[in-house]
PASEBA-1860 file (N, C-alpha, C; in nm, 3 decimals):
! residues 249
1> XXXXXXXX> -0.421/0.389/2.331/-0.441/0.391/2.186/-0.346/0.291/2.120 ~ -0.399/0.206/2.068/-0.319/0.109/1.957/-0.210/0.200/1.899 ~ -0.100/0.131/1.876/0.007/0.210/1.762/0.034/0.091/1.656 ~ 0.043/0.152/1.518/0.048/0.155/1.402/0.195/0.154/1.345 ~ 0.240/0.060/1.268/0.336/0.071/1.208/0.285/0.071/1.050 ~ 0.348/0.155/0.948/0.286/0.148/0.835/0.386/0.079/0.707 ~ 0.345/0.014/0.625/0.439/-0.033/0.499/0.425/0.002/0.368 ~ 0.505/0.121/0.334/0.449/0.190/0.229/0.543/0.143/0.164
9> XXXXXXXX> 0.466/0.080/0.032/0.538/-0.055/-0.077/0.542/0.020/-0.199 ~ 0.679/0.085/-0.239/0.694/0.185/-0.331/0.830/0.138/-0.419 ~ 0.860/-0.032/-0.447/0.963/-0.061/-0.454/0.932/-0.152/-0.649 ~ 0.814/-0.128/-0.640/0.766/-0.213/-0.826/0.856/-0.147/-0.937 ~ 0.806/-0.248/-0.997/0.912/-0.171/-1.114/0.861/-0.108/-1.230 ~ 0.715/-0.116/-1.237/0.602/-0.033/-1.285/0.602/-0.106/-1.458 ~ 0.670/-0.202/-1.490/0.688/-0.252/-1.641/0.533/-0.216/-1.741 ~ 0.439/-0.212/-1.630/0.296/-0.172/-1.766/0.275/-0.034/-1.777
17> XXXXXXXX> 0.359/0.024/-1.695/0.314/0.198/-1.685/0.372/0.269/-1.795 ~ 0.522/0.160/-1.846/0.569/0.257/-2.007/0.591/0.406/-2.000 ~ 0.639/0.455/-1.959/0.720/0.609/-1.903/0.868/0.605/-1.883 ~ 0.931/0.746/-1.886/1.019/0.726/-1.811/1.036/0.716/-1.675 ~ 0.943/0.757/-1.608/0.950/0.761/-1.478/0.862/0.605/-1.455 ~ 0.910/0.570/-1.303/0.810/0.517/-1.241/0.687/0.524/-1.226 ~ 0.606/0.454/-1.173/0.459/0.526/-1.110/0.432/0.583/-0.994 ~ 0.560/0.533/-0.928/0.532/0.574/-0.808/0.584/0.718/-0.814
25> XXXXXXXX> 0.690/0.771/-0.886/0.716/0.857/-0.894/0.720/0.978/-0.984 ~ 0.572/0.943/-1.060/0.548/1.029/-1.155/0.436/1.119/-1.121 ~ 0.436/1.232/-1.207/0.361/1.349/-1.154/0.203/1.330/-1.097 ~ 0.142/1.370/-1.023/-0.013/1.325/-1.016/-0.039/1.480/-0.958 ~ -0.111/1.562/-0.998/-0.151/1.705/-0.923/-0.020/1.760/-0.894 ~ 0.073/1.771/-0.947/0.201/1.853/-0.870/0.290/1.781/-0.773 ~ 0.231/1.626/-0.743/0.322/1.602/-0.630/0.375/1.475/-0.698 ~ 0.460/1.389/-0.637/0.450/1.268/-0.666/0.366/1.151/-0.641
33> XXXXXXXX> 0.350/1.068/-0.706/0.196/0.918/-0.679/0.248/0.913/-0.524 ~ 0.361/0.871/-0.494/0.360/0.786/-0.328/0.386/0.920/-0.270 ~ 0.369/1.039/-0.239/0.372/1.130/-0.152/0.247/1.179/-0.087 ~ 0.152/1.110/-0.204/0.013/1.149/-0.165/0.019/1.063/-0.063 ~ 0.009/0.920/-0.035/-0.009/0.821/0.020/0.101/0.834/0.197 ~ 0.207/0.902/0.110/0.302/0.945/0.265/0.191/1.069/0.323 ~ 0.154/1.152/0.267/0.131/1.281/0.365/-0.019/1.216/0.407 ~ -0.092/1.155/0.394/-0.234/1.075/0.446/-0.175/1.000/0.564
41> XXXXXXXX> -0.123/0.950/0.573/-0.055/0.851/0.670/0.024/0.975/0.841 ~ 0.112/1.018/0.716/0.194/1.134/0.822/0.136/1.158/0.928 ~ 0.008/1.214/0.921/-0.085/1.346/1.034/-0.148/1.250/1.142 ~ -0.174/1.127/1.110/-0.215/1.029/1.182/-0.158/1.043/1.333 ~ -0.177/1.013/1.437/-0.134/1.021/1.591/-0.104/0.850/1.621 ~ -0.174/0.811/1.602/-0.155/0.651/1.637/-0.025/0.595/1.554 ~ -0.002/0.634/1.429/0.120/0.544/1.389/0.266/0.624/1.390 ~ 0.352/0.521/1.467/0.428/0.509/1.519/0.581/0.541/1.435
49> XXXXXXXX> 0.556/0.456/1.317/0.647/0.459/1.193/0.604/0.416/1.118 ~ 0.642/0.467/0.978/0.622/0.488/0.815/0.725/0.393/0.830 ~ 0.763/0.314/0.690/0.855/0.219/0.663/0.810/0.255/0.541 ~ 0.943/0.327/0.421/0.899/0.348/0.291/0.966/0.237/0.209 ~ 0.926/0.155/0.153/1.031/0.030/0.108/1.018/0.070/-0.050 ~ 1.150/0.084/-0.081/1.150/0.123/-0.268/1.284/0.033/-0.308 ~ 1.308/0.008/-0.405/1.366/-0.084/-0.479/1.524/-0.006/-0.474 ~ 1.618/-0.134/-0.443/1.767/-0.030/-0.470/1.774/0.028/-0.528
57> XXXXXXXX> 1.738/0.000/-0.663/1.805/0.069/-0.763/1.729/0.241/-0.778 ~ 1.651/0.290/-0.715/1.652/0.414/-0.744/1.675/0.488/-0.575 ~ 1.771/0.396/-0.479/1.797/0.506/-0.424/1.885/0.640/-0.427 ~ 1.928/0.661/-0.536/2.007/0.770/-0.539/1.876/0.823/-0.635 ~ 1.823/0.783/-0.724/1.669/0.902/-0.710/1.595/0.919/-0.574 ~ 1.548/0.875/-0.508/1.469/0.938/-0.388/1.569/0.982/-0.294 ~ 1.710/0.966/-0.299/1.807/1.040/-0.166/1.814/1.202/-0.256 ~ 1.819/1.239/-0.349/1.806/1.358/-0.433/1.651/1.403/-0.408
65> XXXXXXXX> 1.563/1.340/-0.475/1.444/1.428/-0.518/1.348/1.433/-0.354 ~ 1.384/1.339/-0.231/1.288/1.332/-0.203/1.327/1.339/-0.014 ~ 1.498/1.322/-0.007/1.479/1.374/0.155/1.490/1.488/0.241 ~ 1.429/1.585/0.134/1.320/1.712/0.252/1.228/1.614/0.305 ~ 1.177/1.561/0.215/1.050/1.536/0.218/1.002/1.436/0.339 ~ 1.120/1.342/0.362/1.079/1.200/0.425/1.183/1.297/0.558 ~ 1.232/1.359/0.525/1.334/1.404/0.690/1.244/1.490/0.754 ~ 1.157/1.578/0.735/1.018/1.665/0.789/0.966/1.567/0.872
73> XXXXXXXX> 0.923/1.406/0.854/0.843/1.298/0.936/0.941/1.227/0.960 ~ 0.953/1.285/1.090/1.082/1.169/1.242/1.029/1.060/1.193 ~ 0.898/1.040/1.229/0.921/0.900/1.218/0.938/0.787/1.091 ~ 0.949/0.831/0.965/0.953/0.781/0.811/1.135/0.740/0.798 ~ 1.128/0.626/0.760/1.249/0.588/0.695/1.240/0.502/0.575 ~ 1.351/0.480/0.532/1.410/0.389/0.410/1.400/0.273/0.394 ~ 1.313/0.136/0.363/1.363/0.026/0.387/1.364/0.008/0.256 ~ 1.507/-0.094/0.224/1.513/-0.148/0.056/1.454/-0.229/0.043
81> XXXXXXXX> 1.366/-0.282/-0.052/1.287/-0.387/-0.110/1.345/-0.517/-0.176 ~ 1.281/-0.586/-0.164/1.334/-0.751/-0.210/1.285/-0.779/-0.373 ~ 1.305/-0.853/-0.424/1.293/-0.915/-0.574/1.107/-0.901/-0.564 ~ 1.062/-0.953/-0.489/0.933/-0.959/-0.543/0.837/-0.894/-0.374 ~ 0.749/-0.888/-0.422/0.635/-0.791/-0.308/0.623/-0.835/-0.184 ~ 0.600/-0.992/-0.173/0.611/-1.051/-0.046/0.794/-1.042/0.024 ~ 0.831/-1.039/-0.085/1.032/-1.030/-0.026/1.049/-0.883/0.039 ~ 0.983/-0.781/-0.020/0.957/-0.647/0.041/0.912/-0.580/0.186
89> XXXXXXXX> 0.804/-0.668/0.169/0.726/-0.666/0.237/0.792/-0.682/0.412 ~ 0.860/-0.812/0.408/0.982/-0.899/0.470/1.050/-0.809/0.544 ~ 1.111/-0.749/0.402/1.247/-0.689/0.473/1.188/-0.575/0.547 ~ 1.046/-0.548/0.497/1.037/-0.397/0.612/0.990/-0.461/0.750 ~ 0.955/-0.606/0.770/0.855/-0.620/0.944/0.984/-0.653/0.976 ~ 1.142/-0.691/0.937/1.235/-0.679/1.033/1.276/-0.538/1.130 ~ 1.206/-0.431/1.030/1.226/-0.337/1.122/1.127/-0.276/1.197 ~ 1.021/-0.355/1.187/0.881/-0.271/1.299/0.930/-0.281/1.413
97> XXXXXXXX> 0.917/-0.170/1.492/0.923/-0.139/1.648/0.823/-0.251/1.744 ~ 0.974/-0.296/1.828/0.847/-0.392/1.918/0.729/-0.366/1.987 ~ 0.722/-0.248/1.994/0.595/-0.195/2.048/0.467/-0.156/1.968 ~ 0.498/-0.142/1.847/0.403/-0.149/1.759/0.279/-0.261/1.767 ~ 0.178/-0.216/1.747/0.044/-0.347/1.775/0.010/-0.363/1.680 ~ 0.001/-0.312/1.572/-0.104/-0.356/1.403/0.003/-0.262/1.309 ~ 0.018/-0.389/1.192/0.153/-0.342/1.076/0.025/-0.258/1.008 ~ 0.016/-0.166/0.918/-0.058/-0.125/0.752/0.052/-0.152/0.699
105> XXXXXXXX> 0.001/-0.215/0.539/0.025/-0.243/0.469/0.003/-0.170/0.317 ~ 0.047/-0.059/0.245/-0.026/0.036/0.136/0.049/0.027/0.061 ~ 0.026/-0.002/-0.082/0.070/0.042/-0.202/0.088/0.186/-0.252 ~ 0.194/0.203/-0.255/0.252/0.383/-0.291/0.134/0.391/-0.412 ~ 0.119/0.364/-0.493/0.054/0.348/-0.609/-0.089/0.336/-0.593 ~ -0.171/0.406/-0.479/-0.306/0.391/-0.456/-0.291/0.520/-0.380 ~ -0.262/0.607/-0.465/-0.244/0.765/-0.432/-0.410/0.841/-0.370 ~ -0.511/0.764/-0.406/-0.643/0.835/-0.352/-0.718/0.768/-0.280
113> XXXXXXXX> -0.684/0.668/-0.198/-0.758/0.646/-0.071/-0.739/0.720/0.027 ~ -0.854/0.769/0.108/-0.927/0.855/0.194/-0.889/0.846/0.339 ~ -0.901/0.972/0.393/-0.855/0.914/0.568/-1.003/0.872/0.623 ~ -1.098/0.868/0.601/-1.242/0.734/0.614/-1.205/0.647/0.527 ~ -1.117/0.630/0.511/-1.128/0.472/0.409/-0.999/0.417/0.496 ~ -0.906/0.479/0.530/-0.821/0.448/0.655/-0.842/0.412/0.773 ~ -0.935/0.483/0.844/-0.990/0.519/0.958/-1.077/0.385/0.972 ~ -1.162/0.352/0.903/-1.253/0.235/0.898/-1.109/0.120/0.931
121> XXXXXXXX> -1.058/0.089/0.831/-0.987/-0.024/0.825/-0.898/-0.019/0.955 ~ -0.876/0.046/0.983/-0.782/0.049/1.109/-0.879/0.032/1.212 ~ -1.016/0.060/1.245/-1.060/0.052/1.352/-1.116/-0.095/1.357 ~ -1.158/-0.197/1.185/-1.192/-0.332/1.188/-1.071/-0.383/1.200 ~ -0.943/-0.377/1.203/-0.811/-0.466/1.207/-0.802/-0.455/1.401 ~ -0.825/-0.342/1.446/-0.804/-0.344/1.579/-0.948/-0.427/1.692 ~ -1.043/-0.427/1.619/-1.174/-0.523/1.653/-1.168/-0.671/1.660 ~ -1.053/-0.681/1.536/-1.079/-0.841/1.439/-0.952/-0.893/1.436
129> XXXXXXXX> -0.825/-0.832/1.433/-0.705/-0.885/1.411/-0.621/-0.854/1.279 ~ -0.725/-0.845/1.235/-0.723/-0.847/1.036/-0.793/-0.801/0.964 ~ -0.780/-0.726/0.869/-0.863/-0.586/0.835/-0.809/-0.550/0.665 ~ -0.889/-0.603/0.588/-0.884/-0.501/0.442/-0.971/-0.467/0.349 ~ -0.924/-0.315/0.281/-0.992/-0.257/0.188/-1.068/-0.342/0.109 ~ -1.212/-0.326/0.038/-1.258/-0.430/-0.059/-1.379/-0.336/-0.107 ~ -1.378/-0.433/-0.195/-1.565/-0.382/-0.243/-1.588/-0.540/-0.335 ~ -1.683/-0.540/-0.309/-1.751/-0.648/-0.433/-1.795/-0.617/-0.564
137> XXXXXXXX> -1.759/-0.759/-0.645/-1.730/-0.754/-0.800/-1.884/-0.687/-0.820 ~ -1.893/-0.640/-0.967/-2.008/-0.586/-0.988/-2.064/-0.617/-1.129 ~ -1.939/-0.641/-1.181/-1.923/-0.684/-1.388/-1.957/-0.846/-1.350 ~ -1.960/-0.887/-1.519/-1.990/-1.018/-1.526/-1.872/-1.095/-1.549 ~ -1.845/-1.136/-1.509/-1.630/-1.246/-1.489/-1.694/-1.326/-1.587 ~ -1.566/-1.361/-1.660/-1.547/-1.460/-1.779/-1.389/-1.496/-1.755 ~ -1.399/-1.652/-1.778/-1.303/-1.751/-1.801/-1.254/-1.727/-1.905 ~ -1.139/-1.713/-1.982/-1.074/-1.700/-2.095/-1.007/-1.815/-2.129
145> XXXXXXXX> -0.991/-1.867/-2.273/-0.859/-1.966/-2.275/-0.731/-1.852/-2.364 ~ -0.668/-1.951/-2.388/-0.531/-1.872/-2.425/-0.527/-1.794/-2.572 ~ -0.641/-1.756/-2.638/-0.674/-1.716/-2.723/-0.728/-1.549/-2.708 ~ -0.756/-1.524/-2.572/-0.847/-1.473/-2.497/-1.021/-1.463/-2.508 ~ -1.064/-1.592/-2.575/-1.188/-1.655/-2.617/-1.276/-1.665/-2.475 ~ -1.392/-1.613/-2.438/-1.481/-1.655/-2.383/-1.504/-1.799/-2.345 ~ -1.482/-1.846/-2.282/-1.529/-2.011/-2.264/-1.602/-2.012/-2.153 ~ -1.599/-1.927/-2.005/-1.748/-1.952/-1.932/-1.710/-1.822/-1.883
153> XXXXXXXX> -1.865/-1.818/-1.817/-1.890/-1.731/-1.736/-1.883/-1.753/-1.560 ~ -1.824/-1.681/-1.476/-1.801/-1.710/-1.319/-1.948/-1.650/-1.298 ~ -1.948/-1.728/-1.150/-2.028/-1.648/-1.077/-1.976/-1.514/-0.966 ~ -2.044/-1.466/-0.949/-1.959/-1.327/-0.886/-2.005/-1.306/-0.778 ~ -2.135/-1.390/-0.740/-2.163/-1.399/-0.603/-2.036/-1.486/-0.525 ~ -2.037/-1.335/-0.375/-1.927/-1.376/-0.290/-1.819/-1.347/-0.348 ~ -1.780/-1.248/-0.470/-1.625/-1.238/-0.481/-1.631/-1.056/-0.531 ~ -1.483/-1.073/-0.421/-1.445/-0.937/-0.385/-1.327/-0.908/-0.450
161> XXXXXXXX> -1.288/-0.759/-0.474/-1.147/-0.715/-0.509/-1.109/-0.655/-0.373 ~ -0.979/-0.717/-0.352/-0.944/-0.620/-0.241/-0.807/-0.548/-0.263 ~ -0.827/-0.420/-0.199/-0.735/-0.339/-0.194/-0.618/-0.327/-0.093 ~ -0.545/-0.197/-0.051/-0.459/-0.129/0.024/-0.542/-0.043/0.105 ~ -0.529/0.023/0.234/-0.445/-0.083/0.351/-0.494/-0.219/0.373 ~ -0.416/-0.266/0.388/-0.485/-0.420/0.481/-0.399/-0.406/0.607 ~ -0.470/-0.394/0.696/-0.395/-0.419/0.836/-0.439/-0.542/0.915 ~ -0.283/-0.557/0.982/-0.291/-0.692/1.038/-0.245/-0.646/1.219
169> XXXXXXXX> -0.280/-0.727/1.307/-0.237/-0.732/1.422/-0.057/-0.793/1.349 ~ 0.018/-0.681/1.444/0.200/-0.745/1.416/0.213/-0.891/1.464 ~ 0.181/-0.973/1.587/0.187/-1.076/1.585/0.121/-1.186/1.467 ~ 0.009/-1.166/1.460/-0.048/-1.250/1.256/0.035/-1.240/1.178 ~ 0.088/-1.087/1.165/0.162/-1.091/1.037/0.236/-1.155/1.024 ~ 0.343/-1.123/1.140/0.502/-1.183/1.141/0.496/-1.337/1.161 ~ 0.367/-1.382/1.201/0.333/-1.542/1.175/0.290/-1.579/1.081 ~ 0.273/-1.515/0.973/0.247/-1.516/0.884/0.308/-1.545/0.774
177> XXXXXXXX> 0.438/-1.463/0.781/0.542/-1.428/0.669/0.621/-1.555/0.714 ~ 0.655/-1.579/0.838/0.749/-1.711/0.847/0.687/-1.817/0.815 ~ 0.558/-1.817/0.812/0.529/-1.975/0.740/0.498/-1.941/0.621 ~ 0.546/-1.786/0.531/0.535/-1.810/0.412/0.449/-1.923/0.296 ~ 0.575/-2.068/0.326/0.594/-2.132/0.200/0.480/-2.194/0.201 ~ 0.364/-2.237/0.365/0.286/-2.295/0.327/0.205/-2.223/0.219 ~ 0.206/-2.116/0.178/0.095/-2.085/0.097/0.108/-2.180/-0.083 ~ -0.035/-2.229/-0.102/-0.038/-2.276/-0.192/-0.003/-2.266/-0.349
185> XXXXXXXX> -0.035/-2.121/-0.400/-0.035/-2.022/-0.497/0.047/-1.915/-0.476 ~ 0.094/-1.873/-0.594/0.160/-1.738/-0.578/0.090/-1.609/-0.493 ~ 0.211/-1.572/-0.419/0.072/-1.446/-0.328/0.112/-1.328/-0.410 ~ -0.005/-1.251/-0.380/-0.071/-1.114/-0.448/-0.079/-1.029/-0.326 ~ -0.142/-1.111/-0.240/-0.144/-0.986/-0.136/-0.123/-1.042/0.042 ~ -0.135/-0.938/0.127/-0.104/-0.973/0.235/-0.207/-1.063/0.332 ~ -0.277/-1.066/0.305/-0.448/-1.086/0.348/-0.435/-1.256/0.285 ~ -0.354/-1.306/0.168/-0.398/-1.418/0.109/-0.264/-1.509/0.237
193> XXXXXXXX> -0.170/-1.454/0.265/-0.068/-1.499/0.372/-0.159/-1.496/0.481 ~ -0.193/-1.434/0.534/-0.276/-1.492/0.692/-0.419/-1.543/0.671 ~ -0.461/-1.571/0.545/-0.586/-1.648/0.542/-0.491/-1.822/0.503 ~ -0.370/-1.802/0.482/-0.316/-1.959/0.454/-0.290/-2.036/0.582 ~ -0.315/-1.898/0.716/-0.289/-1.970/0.861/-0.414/-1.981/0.879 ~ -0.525/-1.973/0.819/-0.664/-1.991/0.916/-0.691/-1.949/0.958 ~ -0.661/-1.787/0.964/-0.711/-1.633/1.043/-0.825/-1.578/0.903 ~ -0.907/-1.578/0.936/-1.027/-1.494/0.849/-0.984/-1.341/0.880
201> XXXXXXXX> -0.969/-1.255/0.775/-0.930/-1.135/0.706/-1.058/-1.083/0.679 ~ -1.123/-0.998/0.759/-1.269/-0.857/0.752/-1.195/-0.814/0.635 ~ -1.325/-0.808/0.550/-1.303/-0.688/0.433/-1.416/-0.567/0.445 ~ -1.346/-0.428/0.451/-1.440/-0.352/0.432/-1.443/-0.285/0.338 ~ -1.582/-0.219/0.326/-1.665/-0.186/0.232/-1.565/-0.055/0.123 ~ -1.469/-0.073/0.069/-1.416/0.073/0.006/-1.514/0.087/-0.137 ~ -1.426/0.148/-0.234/-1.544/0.155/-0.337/-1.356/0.170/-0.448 ~ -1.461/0.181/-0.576/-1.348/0.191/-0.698/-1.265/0.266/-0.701
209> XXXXXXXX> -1.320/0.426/-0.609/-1.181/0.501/-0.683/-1.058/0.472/-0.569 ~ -1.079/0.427/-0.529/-0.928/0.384/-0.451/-0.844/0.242/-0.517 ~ -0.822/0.396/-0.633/-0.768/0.287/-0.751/-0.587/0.279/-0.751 ~ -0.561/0.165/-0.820/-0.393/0.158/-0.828/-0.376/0.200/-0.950 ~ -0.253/0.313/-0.947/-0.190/0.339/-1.091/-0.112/0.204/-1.130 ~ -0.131/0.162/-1.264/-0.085/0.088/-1.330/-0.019/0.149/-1.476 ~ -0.109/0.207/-1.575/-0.093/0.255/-1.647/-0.073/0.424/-1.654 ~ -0.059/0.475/-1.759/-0.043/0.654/-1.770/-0.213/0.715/-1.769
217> XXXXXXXX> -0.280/0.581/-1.808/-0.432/0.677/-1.835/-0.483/0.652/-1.682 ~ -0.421/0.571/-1.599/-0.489/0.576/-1.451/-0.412/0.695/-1.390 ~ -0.318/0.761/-1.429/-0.292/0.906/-1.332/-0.397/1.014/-1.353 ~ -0.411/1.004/-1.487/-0.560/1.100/-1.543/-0.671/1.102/-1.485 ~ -0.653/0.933/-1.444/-0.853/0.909/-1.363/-0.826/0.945/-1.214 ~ -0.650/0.907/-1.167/-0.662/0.956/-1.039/-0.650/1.116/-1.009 ~ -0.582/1.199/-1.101/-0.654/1.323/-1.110/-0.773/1.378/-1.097 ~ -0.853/1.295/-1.193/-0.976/1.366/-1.180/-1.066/1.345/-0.991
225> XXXXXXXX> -1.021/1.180/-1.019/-1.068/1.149/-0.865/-1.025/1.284/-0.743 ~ -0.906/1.331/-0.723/-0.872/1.367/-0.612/-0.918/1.545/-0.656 ~ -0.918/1.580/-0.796/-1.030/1.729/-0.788/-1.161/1.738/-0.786 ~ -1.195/1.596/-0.758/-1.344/1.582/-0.681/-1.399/1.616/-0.591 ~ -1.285/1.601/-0.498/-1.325/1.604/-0.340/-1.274/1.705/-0.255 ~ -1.337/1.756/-0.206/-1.257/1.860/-0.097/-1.129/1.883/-0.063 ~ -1.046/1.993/-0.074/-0.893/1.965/-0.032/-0.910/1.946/0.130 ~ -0.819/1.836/0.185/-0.755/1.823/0.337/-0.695/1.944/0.379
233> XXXXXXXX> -0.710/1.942/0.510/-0.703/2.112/0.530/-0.479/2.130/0.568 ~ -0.441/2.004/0.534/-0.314/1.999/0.517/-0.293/1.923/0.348 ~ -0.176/1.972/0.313/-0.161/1.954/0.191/-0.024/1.895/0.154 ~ 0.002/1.846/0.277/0.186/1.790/0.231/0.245/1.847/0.319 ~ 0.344/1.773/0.321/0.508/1.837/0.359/0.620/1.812/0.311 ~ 0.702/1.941/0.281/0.806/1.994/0.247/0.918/2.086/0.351 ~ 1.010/1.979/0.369/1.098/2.062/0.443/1.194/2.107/0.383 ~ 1.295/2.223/0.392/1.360/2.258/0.309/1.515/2.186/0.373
241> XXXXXXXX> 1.529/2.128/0.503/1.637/2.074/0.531/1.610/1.907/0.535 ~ 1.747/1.819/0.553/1.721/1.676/0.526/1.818/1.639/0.646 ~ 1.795/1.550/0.668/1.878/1.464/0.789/1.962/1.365/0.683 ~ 2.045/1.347/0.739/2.181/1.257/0.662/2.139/1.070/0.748 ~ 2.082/1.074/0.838/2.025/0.910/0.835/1.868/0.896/0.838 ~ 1.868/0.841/0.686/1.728/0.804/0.678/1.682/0.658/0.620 ~ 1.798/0.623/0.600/1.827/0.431/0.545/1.807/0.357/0.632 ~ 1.732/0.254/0.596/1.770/0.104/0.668/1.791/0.011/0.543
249> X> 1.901/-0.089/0.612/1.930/-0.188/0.512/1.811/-0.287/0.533
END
């Protein structure tokens, strides 16, 4: 069986979400946004290690509110995050296990993707090399100028949004990230780094509600999303004791 290393990217600084809290760490059903996304991952058999990467500055919030939580899963640790997403990203494949065969890649902040919406992507990344969430555009795209004026219309044939996970074979990735700078444009996502080496990136088929909190009215829609659907016949974990090493620098 392939093993899985996972990169749960919980390190933003949420500036459009306007709260006191984070997004990642604000209420959604009783739990927190990125706990949903840890306990989906957790139960899994194939992955190996969680890598939770969150921003320095609130580790003395998650060493308080949150290591029952991450000390219950041996295999989940701490990695601190860099200035920007791809710098994050970074600092966590210094610590993937050499034995690991395919990194995931998830945004804490995409609290309601599915273990079939997992399950798929992990089984096209282990087929293909390279593997992510998507669905195709469906609205009509418009060009804006700086006015936010209409000036054309795109075509939308052939263009996709893609999401979290994107999994990569660990060798792509980590060839990936070191040739960084060739990439042309600012990167957005992980998938736009190994399409700058000439590795074609499978997108599969997800759908909308495997949506990212951005704002306060997307915890509402991801509410409603997740009392849609059937509860998982596990619901989290909570340990009531914590282990004293759960950091990586």
């Amino acid at each position: 069986m392939p093993q899985f290393s996972v990169i749960l990217l919980a390190a933003g600084s949420s500036s459009r979400f306007k709260d006191k809290e984070k997004k990642q760490f604000s209420d959604l059903d009783g739990r927190a946004v990125w706990l949903h996304s840890l306990d989906l991952f957790s139960v899994r058999q194939d992955i190996a290690q969680i890598l939770i990467v969150i921003n320095p500055e609130d580790e003395d919030l998650v060493n308080r509110r949150y290591r029952a939580n991450i000390a219950f899963i041996s295999n989940a640790r701490i990695v601190k995050g860099g200035k920007e997403r791809v710098d994050s990203v970074q600092n966590a494949l210094a610590h993937v296990l050499p034995s690991v065969d395919f990194v995931a890649i998830h945004d804490a902040a995409r609290p309601c993707v599915t273990r079939d919406m997992v399950q798929e992507v992990f089984d096209v990344a282990v087929r293909t090399g390279a593997a992510a969430l998507a669905y195709p555009i469906a609205d009509t795209i418009k060009r804006v100028d700086e006015k936010n004026r209409s000036i054309d219309t795109v075509s939308r044939e052939g263009l996709w949004c893609t999401q979290t996970p994107q999994v990569f074979s660990r060798k792509i990735l980590v060839e990936a990230y070191t040739h960084r700078a060739k990439a042309k444009t600012p990167i957005t996502d992980d998938a736009q780094l190994v399409e700058s080496l000439g590795e074609p990136v499978s997108l599969v088929t997800s759908d909308t509600t495997n949506i990212k909190i951005t704002t306060r009215k997307d915890i509402l829609l991801a509410s409603a999303i997740l009392k849609s659907r059937p509860k998982p016949k596990s619901e989290g974990f909570i340990h009531p004791f914590a282990e004293d090493r759960m950091w990586e620098s």
